[in-house]
C-alpha positions in Angstrom: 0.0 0.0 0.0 0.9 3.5 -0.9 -0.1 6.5 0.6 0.5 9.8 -1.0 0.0 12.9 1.4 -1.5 16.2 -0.3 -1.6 19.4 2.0 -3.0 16.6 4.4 -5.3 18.4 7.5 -6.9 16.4 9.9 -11.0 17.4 10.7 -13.6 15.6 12.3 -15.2 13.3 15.1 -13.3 10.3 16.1 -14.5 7.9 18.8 -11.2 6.4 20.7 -10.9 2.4 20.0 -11.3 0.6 23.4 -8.8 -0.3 25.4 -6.8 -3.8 25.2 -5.2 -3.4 28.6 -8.5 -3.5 29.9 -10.4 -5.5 27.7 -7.8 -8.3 27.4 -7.6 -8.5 31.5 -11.8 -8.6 31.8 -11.9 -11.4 29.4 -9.7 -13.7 30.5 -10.6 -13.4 34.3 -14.3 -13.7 33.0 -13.7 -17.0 32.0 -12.6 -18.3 35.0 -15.5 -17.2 37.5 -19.0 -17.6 37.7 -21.8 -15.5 36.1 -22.0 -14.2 32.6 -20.2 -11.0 31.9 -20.6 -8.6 29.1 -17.6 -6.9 28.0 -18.0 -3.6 26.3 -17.0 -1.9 24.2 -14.1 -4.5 22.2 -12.6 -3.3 19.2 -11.7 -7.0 17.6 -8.5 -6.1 17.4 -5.7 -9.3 17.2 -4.6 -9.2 20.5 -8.3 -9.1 22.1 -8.9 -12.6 19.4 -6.6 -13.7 20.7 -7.7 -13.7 24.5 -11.2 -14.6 23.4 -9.1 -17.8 22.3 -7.5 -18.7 25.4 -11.0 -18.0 27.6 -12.8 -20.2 24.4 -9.9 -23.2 25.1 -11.0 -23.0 28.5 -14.8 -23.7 28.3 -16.2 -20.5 27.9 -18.8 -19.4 25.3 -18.5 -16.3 23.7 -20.9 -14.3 21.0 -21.2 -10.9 20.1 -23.4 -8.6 21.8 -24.1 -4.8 20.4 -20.2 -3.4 20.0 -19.4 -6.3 23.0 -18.6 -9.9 24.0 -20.8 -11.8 26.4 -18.7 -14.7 28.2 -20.1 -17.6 29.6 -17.8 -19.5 31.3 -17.5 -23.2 32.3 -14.1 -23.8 33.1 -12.0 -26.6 32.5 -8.4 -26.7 31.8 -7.0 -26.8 28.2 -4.5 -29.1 27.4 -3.3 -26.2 25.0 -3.5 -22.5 24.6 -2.7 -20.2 22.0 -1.2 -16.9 22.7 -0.2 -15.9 19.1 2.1 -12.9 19.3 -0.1 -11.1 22.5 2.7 -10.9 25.5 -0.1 -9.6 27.3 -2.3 -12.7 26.9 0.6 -14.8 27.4 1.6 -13.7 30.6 -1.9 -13.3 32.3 -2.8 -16.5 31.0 -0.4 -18.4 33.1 -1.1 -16.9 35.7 -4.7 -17.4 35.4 -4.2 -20.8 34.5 -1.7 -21.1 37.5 -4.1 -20.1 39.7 -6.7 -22.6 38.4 -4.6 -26.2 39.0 -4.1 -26.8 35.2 -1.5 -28.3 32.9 -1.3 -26.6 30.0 1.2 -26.5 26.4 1.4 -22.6 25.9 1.9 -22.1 21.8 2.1 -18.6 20.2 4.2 -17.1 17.2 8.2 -17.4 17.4 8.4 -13.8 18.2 6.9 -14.2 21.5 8.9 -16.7 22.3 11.8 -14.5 22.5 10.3 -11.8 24.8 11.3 -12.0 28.6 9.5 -14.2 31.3 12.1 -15.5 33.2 10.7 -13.1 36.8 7.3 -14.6 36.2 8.4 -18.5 35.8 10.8 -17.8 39.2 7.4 -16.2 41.1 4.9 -19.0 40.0 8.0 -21.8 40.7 8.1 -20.8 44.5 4.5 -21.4 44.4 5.0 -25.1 43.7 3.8 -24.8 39.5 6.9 -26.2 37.2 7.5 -25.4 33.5 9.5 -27.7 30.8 10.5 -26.7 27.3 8.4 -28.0 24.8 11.2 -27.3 21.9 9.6 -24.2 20.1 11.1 -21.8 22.4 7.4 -22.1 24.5 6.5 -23.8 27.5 4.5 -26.8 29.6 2.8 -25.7 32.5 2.0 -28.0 35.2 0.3 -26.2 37.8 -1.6 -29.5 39.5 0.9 -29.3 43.0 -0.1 -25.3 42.8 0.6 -23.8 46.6 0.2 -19.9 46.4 2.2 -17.9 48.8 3.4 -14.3 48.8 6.7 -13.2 46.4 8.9 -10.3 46.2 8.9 -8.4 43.3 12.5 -7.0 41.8 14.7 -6.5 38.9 12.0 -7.6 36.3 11.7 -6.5 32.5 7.7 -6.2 32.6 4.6 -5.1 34.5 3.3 -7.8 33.0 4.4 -10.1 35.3 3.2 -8.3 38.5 -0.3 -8.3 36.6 0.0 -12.2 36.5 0.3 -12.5 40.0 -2.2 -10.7 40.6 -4.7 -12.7 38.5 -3.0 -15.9 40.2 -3.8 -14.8 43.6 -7.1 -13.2 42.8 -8.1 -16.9 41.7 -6.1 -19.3 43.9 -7.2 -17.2 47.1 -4.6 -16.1 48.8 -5.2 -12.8 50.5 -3.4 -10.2 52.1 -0.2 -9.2 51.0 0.7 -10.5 48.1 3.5 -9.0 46.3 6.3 -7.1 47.8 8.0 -4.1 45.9 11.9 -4.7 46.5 12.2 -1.7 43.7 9.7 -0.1 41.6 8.5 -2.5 38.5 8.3 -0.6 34.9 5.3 0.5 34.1 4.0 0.9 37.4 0.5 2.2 35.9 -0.7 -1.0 34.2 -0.4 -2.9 37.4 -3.0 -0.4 38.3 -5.1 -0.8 35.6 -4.5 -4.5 36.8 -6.1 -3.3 40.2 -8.8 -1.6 38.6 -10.1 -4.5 36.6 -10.1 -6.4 39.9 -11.6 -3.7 41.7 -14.7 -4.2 39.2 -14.9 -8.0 39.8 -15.4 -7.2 43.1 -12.0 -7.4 45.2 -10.8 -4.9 47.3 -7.4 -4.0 45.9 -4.5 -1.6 47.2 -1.5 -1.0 45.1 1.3 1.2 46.8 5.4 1.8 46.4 5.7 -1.1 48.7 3.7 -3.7 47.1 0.3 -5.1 46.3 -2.6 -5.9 48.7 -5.6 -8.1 48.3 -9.2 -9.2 50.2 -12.4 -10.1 49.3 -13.6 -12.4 46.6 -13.7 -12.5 42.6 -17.3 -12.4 41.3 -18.6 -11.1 37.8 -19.8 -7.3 37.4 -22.4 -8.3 34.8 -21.0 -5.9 32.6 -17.5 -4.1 31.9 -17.3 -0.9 30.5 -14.4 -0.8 28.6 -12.7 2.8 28.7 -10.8 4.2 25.6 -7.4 4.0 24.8 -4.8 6.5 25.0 -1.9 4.2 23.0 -4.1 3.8 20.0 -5.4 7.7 20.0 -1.7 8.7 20.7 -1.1 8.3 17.1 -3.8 10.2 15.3 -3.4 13.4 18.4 -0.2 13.6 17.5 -0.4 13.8 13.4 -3.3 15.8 14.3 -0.8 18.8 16.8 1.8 18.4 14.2 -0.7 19.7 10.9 -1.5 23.4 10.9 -5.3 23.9 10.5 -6.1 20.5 12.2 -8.6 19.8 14.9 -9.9 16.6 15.9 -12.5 15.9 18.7 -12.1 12.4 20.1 -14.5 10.9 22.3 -14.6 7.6 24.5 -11.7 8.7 26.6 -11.4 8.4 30.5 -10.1 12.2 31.3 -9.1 10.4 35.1 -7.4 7.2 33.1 -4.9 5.3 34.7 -3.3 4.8 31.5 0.0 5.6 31.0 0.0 6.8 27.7 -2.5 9.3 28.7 1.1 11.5 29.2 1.1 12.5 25.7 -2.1 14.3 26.3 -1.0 16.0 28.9 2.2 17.4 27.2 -0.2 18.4 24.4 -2.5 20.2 26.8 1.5 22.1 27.9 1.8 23.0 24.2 -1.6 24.5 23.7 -2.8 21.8 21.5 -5.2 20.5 23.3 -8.1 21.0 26.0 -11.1 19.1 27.0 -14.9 20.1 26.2 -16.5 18.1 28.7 -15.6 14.1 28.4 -14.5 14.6 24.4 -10.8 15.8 23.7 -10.0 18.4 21.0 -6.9 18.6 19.6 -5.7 21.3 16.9 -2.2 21.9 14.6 0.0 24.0 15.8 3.9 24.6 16.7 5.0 21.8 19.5 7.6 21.5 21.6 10.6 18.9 22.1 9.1 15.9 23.6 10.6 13.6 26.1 9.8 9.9 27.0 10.9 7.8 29.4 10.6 4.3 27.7 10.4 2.7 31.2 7.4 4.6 31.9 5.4 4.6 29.0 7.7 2.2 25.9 4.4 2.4 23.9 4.6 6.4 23.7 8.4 6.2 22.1 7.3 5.4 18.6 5.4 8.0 18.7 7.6 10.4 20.0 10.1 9.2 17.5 7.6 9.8 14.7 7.6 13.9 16.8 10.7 14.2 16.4 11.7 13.2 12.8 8.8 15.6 12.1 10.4 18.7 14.3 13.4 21.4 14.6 12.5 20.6 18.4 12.8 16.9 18.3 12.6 14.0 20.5 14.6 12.3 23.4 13.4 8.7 24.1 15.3 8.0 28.0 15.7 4.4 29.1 15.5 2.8 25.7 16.6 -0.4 27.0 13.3 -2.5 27.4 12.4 -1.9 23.9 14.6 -4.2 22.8 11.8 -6.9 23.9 9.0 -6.2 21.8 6.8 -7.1 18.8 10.4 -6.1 17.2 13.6 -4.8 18.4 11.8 -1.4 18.7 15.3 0.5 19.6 16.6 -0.6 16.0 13.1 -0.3 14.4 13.3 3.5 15.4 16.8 4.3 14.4 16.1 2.7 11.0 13.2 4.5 10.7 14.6 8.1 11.7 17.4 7.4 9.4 14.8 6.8 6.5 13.3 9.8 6.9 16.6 11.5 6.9 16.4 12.7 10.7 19.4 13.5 12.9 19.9 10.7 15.5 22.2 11.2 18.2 22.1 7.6 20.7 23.8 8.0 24.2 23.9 6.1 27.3 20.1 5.7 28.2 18.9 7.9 25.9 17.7 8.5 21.8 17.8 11.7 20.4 16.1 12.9 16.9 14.9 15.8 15.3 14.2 16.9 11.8 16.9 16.2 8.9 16.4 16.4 5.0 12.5 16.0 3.9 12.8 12.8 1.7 10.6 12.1 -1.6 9.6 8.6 -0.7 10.1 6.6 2.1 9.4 2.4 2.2 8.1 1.0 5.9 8.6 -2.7 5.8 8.2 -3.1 9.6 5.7 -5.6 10.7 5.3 -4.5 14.2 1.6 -2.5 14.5 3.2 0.9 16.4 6.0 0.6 13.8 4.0 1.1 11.3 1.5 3.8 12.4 4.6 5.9 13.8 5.5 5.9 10.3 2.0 6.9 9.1 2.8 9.6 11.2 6.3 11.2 9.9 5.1 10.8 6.6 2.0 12.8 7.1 3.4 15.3 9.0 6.7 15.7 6.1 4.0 15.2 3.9 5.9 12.6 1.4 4.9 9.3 0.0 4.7 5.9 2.2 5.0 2.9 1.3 4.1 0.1 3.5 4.4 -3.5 2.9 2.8 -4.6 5.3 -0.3 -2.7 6.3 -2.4 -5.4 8.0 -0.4 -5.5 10.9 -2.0 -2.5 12.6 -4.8 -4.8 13.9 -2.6 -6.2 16.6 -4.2 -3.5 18.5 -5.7 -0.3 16.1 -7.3 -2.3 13.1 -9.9 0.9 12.1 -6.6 2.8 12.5 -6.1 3.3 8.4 -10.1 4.0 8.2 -10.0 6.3 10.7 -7.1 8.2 9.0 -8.9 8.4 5.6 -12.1 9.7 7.2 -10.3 12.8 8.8 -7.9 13.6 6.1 -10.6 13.3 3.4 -9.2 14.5 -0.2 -6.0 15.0 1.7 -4.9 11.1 1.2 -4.6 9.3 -1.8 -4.1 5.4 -1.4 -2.6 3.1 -3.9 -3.3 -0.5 -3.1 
């Protein structure tokens, strides 16, 4: 796919895909409890499938329900999951599986099998569950000698993992302090939105700098409302701040979110590029600032910065670049190749990546397969406004996959698509 940029201006009404932090977490502790619960809104993207898989493998039934899932559960244990390429799903699935006595093959794409675990097979190991190589770089679980006690939590490459403890001894029962903080975990914010999916099914949750706390019991809320999400809408906010004449209104966001990606709203509202009219968000073109992530904090924000700064005199330091070494892609080398493309001026230092504008170039060719990859990207080339070429569009739907629709229905006559 080609797309050719033309004066490109982004106008309209945009309602913010839901979130698969929180929607990936409901459905897969839905299956394991009793009750029905309806899950709302979902946005089918791969990751979500892919979690509706795992809670199908393990008895539930799921159908579509207005712009939700409703999921029936009747657990048993699967012999086999499939996690596909979804770290998240991987990672809360064992520990949800943990939790429930099973023995389990875990099977997913080879690219997840090179992603970091190791902190989460240690924690679930003192809690009497063992794990054997299967050969394909994934994993046998044998949970059936399962005796939960409390861990300490240190020197790990993921929330992630925190988040899988949490599900494990939200099911297994044990109550109380359950995780203990011997140094702050990355991404500190998701094991809150961990907390806050709990919260709804009913547990009384308390997340602090020293650890995590759990009582009561896990019982279905009927229905989940699923809040917006701030990682997918980063990407369209930001083409829209960098486009003079822009505005977009974006609707379907939590203004108190949790999220950690809601950050990049927040610098726009420093800029002057954005305010909120009530619950919807309105964002309009104009001159930006540098912008600085910490990759520890929020790694899903630093493509998009990256895609900031190849597009600005200002630029774009990414700090503790480190963990995105470990995701759908090598995401420290996807962004230098892709600043370079663009013609940007990189500058890479201890712990830090910076980049700002360089030489506008005609054409540029995106052969990246990993989904924020790609939409950064979308991005630079809008903003530069040059030609992109991109081999591989379908990949977006690993979390955004109305993100190409979306950007045709606000840029109108301003995008031309070859196919």
């Amino acid at each position: 796919m080609i797309l050719s940029f033309s004066s490109p201006r982004l106008s309209g009404s945009l309602v913010a895909p839901s979130s698969k932090s929180y929607s990936q977490r409901a459905i897969l502790l839905s299956s394991a409890i009793g009750g029905e619960t309806l899950v709302t809104p979902v946005s089918g993207c791969d990751d979500e499938i892919v979690s509706e898989g795992v809670a199908r493998a393990a008895g539930s039934s799921i159908r579509e329900e207005g712009s939700g899932v409703r999921i029936t559960p009747d657990f048993r244990c699967p012999g086999s999951v499939y996690v596909g390429e979804s770290g998240t799903t991987y990672r809360l699935a064992m520990g949800l599986l943990a939790a429930m006595g099973c023995t389990v093959d875990f099977n997913g794409e080879p690219s997840l099998s090179r992603r970091p675990i190791g902190w989460l097979l240690e924690a679930l190991s003192r809690c009497g569950v063992s794990f054997s190589p299967k050969g394909d770089g994934f994993l046998r679980m044998d949970a059936s000698r399962v005796l939960p006690s409390p861990v300490d939590a240190a020197a790990m490459e993921s929330s992630q993992f925190v988040s899988s403890m949490m599900l494990f001894y939200a099911l297994s029962g044990q109550r109380g302090t359950v995780i203990r903080f011997l140094e702050r975990p990355p991404s500190m914010e998701y094991v809150e939105v961990t907390a806050e999916v709990l919260r709804s099914f009913g547990m009384r949750v308390g997340v602090t700098g020293k650890g995590v706390e759990m009582h009561g019991d896990v019982r279905s809320p009927g229905t989940f409302h699923v809040e917006g999400d701030y990682s997918s809408v980063s990407f369209i906010v930001s083409a829209t701040s960098l486009l003079d004449g822009s505005e977009v209104r974006v609707s379907g966001l939590n203004r108190q979110s949790v999220q950690p990606d809601s950050a990049l709203v927040r610098w726009l509202e420093r800029n002057g590029l954005a305010v909120w009219d009530r619950d919807v968000l309105v964002v309009s073109g104009g001159s930006t600032g540098g912008i600085e992530v910490d990759a520890d904090r929020t790694p899903d924000l630093a493509p998009v910065a990256a895609a900031i700064g190849i597009s600005t005199v200002e630029g774009a330091r990414i700090l503790n670049y480190g963990r995105l070494r470990y995701k759908e892609s090598d995401r420290v080398a996807s962004i230098l190749d892709m600043a370079r493309r663009f013609g940007a001026r990189v500058d890479v230092s201890d712990g830090c990546i910076s980049i700002r504008r360089g030489e506008k170039p005609g054409r540029v060719a995106c052969d990246s397969r990993d989904h924020r990859i790609i939409m950064a990207y979308t991005v630079a080339a809008m903003a530069l406004s040059c030609d992109l070429e991109i081999r591989e569009p379908g990949h977006v739907a690993k979390s955004y996959p109305s993100f190409f629709g979306d950007l045709r229905a606000l840029l109108g006559n301003g995008l031309r698509t070859i196919l």
